[in-house]
C-alpha positions in Angstrom: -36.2 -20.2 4.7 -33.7 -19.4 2.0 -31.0 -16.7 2.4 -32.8 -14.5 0.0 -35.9 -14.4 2.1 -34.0 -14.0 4.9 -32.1 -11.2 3.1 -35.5 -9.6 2.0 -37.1 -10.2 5.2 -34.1 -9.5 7.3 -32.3 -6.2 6.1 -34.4 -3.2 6.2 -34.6 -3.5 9.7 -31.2 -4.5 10.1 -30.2 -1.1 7.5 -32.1 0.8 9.6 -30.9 -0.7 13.0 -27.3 0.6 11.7 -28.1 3.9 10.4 -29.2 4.6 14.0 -26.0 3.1 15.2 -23.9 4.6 13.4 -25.7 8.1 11.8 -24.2 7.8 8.5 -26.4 5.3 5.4 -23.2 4.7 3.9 -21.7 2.6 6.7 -24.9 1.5 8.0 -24.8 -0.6 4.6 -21.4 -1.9 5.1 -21.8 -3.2 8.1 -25.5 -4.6 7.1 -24.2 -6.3 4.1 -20.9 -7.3 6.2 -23.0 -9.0 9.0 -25.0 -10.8 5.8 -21.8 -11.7 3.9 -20.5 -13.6 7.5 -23.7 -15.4 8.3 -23.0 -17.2 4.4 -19.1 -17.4 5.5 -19.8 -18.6 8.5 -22.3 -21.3 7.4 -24.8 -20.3 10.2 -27.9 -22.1 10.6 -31.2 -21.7 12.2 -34.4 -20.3 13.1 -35.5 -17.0 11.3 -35.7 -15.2 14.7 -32.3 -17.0 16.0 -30.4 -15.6 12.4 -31.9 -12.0 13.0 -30.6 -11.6 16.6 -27.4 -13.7 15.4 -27.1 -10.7 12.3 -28.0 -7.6 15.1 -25.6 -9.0 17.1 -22.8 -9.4 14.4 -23.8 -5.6 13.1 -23.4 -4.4 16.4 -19.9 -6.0 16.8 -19.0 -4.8 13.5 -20.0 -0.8 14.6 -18.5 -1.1 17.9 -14.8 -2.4 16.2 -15.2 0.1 13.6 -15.7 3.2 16.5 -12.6 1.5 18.0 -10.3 1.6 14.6 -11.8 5.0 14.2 -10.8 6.7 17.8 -7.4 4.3 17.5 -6.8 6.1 14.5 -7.5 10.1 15.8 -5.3 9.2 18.9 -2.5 7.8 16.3 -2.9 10.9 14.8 -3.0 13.2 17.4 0.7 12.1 19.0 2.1 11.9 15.3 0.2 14.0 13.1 0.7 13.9 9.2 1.2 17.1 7.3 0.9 16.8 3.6 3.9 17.9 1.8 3.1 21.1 -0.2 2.5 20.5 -4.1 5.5 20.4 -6.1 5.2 22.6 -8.8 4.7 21.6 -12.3 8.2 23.0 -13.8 9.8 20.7 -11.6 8.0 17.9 -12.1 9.3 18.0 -15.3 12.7 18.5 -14.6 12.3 15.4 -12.5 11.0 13.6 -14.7 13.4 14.4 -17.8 16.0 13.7 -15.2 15.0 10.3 -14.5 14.5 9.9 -18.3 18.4 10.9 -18.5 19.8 8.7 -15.8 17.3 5.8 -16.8 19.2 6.4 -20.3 22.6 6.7 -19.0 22.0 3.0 -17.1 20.6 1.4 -20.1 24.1 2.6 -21.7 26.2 0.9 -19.4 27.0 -2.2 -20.0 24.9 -5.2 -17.1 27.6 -5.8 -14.4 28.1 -1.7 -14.3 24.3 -1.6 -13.8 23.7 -3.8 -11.3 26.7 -2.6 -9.3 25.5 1.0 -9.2 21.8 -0.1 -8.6 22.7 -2.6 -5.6 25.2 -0.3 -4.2 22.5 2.3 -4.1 20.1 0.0 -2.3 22.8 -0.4 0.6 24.3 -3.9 -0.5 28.0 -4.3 0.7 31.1 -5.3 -0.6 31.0 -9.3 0.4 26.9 -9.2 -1.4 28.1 -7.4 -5.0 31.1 -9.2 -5.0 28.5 -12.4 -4.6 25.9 -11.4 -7.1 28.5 -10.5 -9.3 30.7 -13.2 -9.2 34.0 -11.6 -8.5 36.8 -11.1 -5.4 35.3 -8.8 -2.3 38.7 -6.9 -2.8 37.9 -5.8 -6.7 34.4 -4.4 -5.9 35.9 -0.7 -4.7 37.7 -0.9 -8.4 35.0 -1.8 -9.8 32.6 0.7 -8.2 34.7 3.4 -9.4 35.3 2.6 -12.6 31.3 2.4 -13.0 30.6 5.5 -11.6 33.0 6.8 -14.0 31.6 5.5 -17.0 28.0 6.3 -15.5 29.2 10.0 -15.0 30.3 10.2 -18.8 27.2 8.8 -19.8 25.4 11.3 -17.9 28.1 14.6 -19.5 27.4 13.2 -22.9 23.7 13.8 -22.2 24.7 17.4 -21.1 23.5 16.2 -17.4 25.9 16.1 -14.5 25.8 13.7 -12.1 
């Protein structure tokens, strides 16, 4: 028998087998078509009868780990439960985002080794690692630093932005 006779012959019952398990035709047809999609990963062979227990079987693996996930996930939930932050209002995801637009701006204006001080340094790299990806002493990376920030800030006041 191919696998699309088996297929035809096989999943109605097998659909309908998981909608009882499961009360809900969108799963049931998940874990149908998941059971099927195994049995042609998993290079099974057989007789008809021995592939439709081997499928039922599979399905009802697949249910009973997805009722696990499921309550795994409401007791997750109930010790640490999520609240949405409220919606940011429009106006101020403007302002946000014509603030990024400045600072993205006043980066692009510095000139690379400023850059990728200021970015690295905000990203929690140390001393001994700028002074490494920039190729300099450990002991001139605080002069350094400043002296970016500086330029950054003026960047930022000829924009009209403060930093």
């Amino acid at each position: 028998m191919s696998f699309d006779e088996l297929f035809d012959a096989i999943y109605p019952e097998l659909f309908r087998y998981c909608v009882r398990l499961t009360g809900d035709g969108d799963v049931a047809e998940d874990v149908a078509q998941e059971a099927f999609v195994r049995l042609l990963d998993r290079n099974v062979r057989g007789d008809p009868a021995g592939l439709r227990a081997w499928l039922f079987r599979v399905a009802t693996h697949l249910v009973r780990d997805r009722v696990k996930v499921h309550r795994n996930r409401e007791r997750l939930l109930e010790r640490t439960p999520v609240h949405p932050e409220p919606a940011e209002l429009p106006d101020r995801v403007v302002e946000r985002e014509e603030l990024r637009g400045e600072v993205r701006a006043a980066l692009d204006s510095l000139d690379e080794r400023d850059r990728t001080l200021l970015l690295m340094r905000e990203e929690g790299f140390d001393y001994r690692e700028l002074a490494e990806a920039i190729g300099v002493q450990t002991s001139s990376i605080g002069t350094l630093l400043v002296r970016a920030r500086g330029r950054f800030i003026e960047a930022m006041d000829a924009r009209g932005q403060s930093a």
